[in-house]
C-alpha positions, -999 to +999 in steps of 0.1 A: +000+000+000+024+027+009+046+018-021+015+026-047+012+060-025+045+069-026+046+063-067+014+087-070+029+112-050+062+106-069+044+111-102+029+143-086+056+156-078+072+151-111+040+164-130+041+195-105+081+199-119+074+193-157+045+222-154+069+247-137+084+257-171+054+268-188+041+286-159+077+305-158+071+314-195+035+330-188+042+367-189+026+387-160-004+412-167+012+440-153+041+439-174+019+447-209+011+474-224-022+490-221-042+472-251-025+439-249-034+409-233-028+371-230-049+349-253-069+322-227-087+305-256-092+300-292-121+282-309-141+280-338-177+283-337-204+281-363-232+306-367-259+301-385-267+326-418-294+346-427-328+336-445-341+360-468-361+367-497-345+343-523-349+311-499-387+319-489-401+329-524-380+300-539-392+273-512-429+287-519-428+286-556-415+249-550-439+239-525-469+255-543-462+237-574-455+203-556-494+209-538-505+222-569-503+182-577-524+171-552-562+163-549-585+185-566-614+215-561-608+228-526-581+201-516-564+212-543-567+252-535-553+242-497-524+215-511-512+245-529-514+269-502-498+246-475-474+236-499-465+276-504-460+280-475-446+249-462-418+256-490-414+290-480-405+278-449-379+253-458-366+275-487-358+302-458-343+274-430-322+260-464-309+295-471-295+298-435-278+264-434-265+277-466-249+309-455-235+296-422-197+303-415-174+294-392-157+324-370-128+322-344-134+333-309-101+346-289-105+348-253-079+377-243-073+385-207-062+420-207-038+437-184-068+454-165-082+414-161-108+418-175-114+390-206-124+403-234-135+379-271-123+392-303-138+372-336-118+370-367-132+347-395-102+333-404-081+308-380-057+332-362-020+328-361-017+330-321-027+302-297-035+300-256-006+316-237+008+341-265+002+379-262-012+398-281-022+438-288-057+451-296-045+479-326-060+512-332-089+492-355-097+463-327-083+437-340-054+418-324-022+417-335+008+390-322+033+404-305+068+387-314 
């Protein structure tokens, strides 16, 4: 028993050693400048587009003519409605999925400590642990 203790607390120990480096590496908040910061996080998240005019009158058109083919006299009128705007409907959800992108959320903790996310829609060139500046336009900028 007390040899499988002293092995986890051996390999504790050594963990604790190994991780001293890379917290002597972090540079301290205070010693930034004024708009930088230290990057906490960076991942990509996907937002959903817009709908709009094209996907709802093009789903309509589609779904009217597709109820247009059912039944007949009044069933007919309501297949064709329902079907306009059934289409409408899935024309508009289709044109979101369609414009959906991918952006790149940076968590920065700046040298007030506060954290603050910048977006860029391209995958950034810094990762957790680097600094960075927020330039005159907002955007961040890797310091070397």
């Amino acid at each position: 028993m007390r040899s499988i203790r002293f092995k986890g607390f051996t390999g504790l120990a050594l963990a604790s050693l190994l991780a001293l480096p890379a917290l002597a590496q972090q540079p301290k908040l205070s010693s930034l400048c004024s708009t930088c910061g230290i990057v906490q996080s960076v991942q990509a998240e996907k937002r959903e587009g817009e709908g709009g005019a094209m996907g709802i009158v093009g789903g309509a058109v589609i779904g009217g003519l597709l109820g247009n083919q059912v039944g007949g006299g009044t069933g007919k009128t309501l297949a064709t409605v329902g079907g306009a705007v059934g289409g409408g409907y899935l024309g508009n959800e289709a044109q979101k999925k369609l414009t959906s992108k991918t952006v790149w959320v940076t968590q920065v903790k700046m040298k007030d400590g506060s954290i603050r996310p910048f977006e860029t829609a391209a995958q950034p060139a810094w990762a957790s642990g680097k600094v960075v500046r927020v330039n005159d336009q907002g955007q961040l900028v890797p310091l070397k």
